[in-house]
N, C-alpha and C positions, 0 to 999 in steps of 0.2 A: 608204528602206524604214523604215518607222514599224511594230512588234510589239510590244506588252504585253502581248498574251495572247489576251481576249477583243476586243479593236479591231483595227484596223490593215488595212494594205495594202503591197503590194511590185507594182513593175512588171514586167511579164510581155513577154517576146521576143513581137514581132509585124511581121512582113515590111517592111510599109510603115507603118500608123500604129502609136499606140501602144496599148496594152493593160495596165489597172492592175487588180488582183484587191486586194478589199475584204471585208472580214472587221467584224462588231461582233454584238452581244448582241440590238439593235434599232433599229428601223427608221432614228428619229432618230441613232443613234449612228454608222449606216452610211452617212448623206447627207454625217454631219460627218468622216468619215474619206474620203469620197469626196472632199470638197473640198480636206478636206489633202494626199490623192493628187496630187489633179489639178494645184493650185500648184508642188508638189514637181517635177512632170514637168516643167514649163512654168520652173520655175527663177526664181518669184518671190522678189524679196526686198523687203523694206517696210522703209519709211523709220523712222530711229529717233524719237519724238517725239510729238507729239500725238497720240492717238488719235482715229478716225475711226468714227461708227454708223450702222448700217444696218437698215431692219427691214423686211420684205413678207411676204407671205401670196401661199401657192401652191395651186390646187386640188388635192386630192387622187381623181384617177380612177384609178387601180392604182399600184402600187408602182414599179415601170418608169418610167411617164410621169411620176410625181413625180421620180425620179434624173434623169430627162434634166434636166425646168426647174428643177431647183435646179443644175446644175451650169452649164446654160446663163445663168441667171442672174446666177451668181457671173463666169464670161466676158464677159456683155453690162458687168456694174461694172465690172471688169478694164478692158475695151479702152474705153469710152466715161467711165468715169471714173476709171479709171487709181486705183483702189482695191481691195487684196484683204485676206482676214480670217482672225484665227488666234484667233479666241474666239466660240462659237459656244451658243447659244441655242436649241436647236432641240425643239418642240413638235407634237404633231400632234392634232387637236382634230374628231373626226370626218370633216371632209371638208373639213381646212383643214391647211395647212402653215403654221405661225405661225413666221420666221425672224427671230432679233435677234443681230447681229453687229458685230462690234470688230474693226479694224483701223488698215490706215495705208494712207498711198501706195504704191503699186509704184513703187522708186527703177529696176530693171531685173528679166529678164528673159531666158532664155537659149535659148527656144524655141515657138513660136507656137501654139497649138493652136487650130483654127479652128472646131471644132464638137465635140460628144458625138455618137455616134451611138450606135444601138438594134440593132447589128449583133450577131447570138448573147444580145443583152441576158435576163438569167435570175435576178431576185434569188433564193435559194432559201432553205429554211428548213431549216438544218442538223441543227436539236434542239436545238444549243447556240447559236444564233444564226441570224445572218443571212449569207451568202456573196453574191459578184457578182463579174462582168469584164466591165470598161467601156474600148468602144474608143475613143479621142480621134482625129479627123481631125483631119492635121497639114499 
């Protein structure tokens, strides 16, 4: 569970997969706490040592569709190059998701997550922020 206030996320009881509730101020700030969710759940740890950069650009067609492929994103690096990140960059530039990220290897791993899905998917707009709960198929 990650809380400082205005950011963060904690995982939430869910039958079969999992289910992380995400919290930030804006949009950007709730993609970057989504992904630190999501490692968290999945039990990455990264290698000590060199650092590793990443950078892509994501359409932006509603708020929703953007959490999915930034997360699915961060999974596709994960399991095909065995890279996840804890410094985050993140821009949104009309109808562009501009991402620049710093990490390392994934040394291990203590649970699989196979997809995000758009199950109940609801970012909403609090007043003070932005809320979500995002189910991970496990």
């Amino acid at each position: 569970m990650n809380m400082d206030g205005d950011t963060g996320f904690r995982e939430i009881e869910h039958t079969a997969d999992w289910e992380l509730e995400v919290w930030a101020k804006d949009l950007p700030s709730l993609l970057e706490q989504a992904g630190r969710g999501m490692y968290l759940l999945a039990g990455f740890k990264l290698q000590a040592g060199p650092r590793v950069s990443r950078s892509f650009k994501l359409a932006v067609n509603d708020n929703e569709s953007l959490l999915v492929d930034f997360l699915s994103e961060l999974l596709w690096i994960a399991e095909h190059e065995g890279l996840a990140f804890d410094a985050y960059d993140l821009s949104i530039d009309i109808n562009w998701l501009n991402a620049k990220l710093d990490g390392a290897p994934i040394t291990c791993f203590s649970k699989e997550i196979k997809a995000v899905t758009y199950h109940n998917l609801n970012i909403i707009n609090s007043g003070d922020g932005l809320q979500v709960r995002i189910v991970f198929d496990v």
